[in-house]
Every structure is written in structure tokens, then in C-alpha cells.
C-alpha positions in Angstrom: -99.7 265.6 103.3 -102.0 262.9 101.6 -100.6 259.4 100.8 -101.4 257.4 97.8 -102.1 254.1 99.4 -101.4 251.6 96.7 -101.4 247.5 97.0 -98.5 245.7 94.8 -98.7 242.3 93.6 -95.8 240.5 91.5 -96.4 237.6 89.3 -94.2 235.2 88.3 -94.6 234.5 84.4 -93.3 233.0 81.2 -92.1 236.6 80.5 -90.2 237.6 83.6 -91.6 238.4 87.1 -94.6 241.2 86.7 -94.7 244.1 89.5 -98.2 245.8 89.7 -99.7 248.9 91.3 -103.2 248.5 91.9 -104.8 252.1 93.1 -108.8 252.8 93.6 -109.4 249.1 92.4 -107.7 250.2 88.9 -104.6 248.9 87.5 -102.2 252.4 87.5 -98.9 250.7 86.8 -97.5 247.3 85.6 -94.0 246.5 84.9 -91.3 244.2 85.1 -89.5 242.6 87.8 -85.9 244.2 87.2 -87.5 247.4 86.0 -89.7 248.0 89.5 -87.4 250.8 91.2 -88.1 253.3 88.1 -91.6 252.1 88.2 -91.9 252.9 92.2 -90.3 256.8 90.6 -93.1 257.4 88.3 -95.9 256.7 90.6 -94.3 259.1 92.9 -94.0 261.9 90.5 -97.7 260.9 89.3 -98.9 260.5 93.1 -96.3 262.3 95.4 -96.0 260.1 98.7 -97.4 256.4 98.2 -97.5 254.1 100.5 -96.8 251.0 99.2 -98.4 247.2 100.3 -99.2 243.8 99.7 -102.8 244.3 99.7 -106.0 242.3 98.4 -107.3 245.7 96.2 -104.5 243.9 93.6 -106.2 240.6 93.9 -108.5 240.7 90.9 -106.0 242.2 88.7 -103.4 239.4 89.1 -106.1 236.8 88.7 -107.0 238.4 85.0 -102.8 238.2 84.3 -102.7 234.5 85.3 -105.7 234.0 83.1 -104.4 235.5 80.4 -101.0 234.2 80.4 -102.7 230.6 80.9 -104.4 231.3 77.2 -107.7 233.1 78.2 -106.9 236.4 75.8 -110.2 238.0 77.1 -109.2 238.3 80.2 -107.4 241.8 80.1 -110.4 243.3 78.8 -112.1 243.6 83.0 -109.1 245.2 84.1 -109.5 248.6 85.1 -106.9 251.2 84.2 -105.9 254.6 85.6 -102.5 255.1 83.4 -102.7 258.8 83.8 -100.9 260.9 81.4 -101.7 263.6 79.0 -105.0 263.9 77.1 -103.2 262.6 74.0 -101.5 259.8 75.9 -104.7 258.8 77.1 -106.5 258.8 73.4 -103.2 256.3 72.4 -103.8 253.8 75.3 -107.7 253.7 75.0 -107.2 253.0 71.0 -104.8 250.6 72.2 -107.4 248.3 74.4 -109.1 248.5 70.8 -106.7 246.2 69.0 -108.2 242.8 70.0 -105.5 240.0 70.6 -104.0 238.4 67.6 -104.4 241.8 65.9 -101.2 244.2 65.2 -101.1 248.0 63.9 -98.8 250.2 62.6 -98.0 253.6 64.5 -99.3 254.9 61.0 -102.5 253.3 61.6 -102.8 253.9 65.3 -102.2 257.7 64.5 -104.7 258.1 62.3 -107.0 255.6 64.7 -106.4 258.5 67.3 -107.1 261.5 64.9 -103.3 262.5 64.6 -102.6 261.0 60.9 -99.2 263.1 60.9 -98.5 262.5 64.9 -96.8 259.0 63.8 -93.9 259.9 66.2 -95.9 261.6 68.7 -97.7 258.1 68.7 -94.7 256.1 69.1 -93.9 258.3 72.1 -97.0 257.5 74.2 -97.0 254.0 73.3 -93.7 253.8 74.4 -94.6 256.0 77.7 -97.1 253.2 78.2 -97.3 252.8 81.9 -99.7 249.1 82.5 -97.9 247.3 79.5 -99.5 244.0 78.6 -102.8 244.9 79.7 -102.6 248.2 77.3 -101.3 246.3 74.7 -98.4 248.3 73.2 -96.8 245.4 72.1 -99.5 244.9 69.6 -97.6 247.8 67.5 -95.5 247.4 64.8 -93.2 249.1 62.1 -95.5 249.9 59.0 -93.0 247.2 57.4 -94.6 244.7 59.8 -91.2 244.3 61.7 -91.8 243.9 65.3 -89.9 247.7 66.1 -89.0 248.8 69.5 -90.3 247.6 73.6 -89.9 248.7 76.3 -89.7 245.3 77.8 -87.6 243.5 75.1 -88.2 242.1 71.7 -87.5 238.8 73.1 -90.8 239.6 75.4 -92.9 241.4 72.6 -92.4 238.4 70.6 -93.5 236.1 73.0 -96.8 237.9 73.7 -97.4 238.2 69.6 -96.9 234.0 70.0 -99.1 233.8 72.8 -101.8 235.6 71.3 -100.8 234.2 67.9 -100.9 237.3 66.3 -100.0 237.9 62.5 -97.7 241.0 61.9 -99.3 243.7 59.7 -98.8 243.7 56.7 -98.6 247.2 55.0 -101.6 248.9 54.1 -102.5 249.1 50.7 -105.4 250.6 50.3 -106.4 252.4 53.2 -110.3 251.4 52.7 -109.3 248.1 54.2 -111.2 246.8 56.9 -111.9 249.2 59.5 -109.0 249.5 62.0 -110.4 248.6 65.6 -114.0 246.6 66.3 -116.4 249.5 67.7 
């Protein structure tokens, strides 16, 4: 039987205690502290056996989190990601790592960013299915309304992040030959 080897790193933060999974040198899971045990349950359905450590493979990842969280909102953009998932899941999170900090989007606006105008739910799912929050920046999604909506972390910690990055909420579209939805 093959074992996933994968080093952990936790960080302590203004928005709770961060838990890591660091696989291959990319970033496959990211979490909270009081949410790690469901965490450690989705990388074993994802991986089967993993063998869990405290290894320096995390290293580089945890440095980009301290930078960011110490203002430098560049700094998620070198972390490698392996979230998995399905195809679709994995056309959400990459048009996620589009929305540049101090941006927010609708799930209207992120479905259609994705091809999927009427997969507005569908959308919502995989956002929320998310599994390296923070880093693929679900929390950069809001109601259509602007209101912050749902997270899986909290609204006290979506919130936060918004601050951090000083982000405006969206406002609703009004013309949907706006600006263009995510930089290229």
C-alpha cells in the first residue's frame, strides 16, 4: 500500500491558528485550527493512507502566510496548489487566484468568469468545497447584493481578511460591459 507522505505546519494568526498540508512542494490543504480533524478526513479520502509530519517541504508555504498576514498581499500568489477536486471545482478555484486582493465578485460573476453563467449554485458549491482557503481566496465572494454571504471559516474571519486586504464589497453589476472581471 502507498503512503501519502505529507509535512504539516500550523500558524498562529490574527484569524485563528492555520493547519497546512503541504504535498509534492504544493499546498493541498489549509484550514483552521479547530477544524483540523475533518481536514486530516478529506486528505485521506483524497490520498488513502498519509503519513503525516512536521517537515520542512511546508516551510516555504508558511513563510508566504506570515507574509501575507504581515500586509504583503502578493505573497499568496508563489504558493503552489494541488486542491484536487473535480474538473469544474478546479475551473472555480483557478478563477479564484484571479481576483487580485482588494477585489470581490459575485457567484453571478464568478459563474459566468468560469463559463457556467446559470451554474450560480453550482459555483457557490465549489467555492464552498474550497480546500486551501485564504490562499484560494473564496472569501473574496460575495452575495450579488454585496453582502458578505456565507464561510466556511466564519464571517467574523471573512471580514477580517476583506479588512486586511481592504477590499470594497461589489457592488451589483449594472451593466455587464463593465470592466473586465479578472486581470489576464
Amino acid at each position: 500500500m502507498t503512503v501519502a507522505a505529507l509535512d504539516r505546519f500550523r500558524l498562529k494568526s490574527p484569524i485563528g491558528e492555520l493547519v497546512g498540508y503541504v504535498r509534492e512542494r504544493a499546498l493541498c490543504a489549509l484550514d483552521f485550527g479547530e477544524r483540523d480533524e475533518s481536514n486530516r478526513a478529506l486528505l485521506e479520502r483524497r490520498f488513502g493512507a498519509i503519513d503525516v509530519r512536521d517537515g520542512t517541504e511546508a516551510r516555504e508555504a508558511r513563510r508566504r502566510l506570515e507574509a501575507y498576514l504581515a500586509g504583503d498581499l502578493e505573497a499568496l500568489d508563489a504558493i503552489a496548489v494541488d486542491p484536487g477536486g473535480t474538473e469544474f471545482q478546479a475551473k472555480v478555484w483557478a478563477a479564484l487566484r484571479r481576483i487580485p486582493p482588494g477585489r470581490t465578485v459575485s457567484y453571478t460573476e464568478l459563474a459566468a468568469a468560469v463559463g457556467s453563467p446559470a451554474a450560480v449554485r453550482a459555483v457557490g458549491t465549489a467555492n464552498g468545497q474550497n480546500p486551501v482557503p485564504v490562499v484560494i481566496p473564496c472569501h473574496r465572494v460575495v452575495r450579488s447584493d454585496g453582502t458578505l454571504g456565507g464561510y466556511g471559516g466564519g464571517l467574523d474571519r471573512k471580514r477580517w481578511l476583506l479588512d486586511h486586504e481592504k477590499a470594497r464589497l461589489a457592488r451589483p453589476a449594472t451593466n455587464s460591459k463593465q470592466r473586465p472581471l479578472f486581470p489576464r
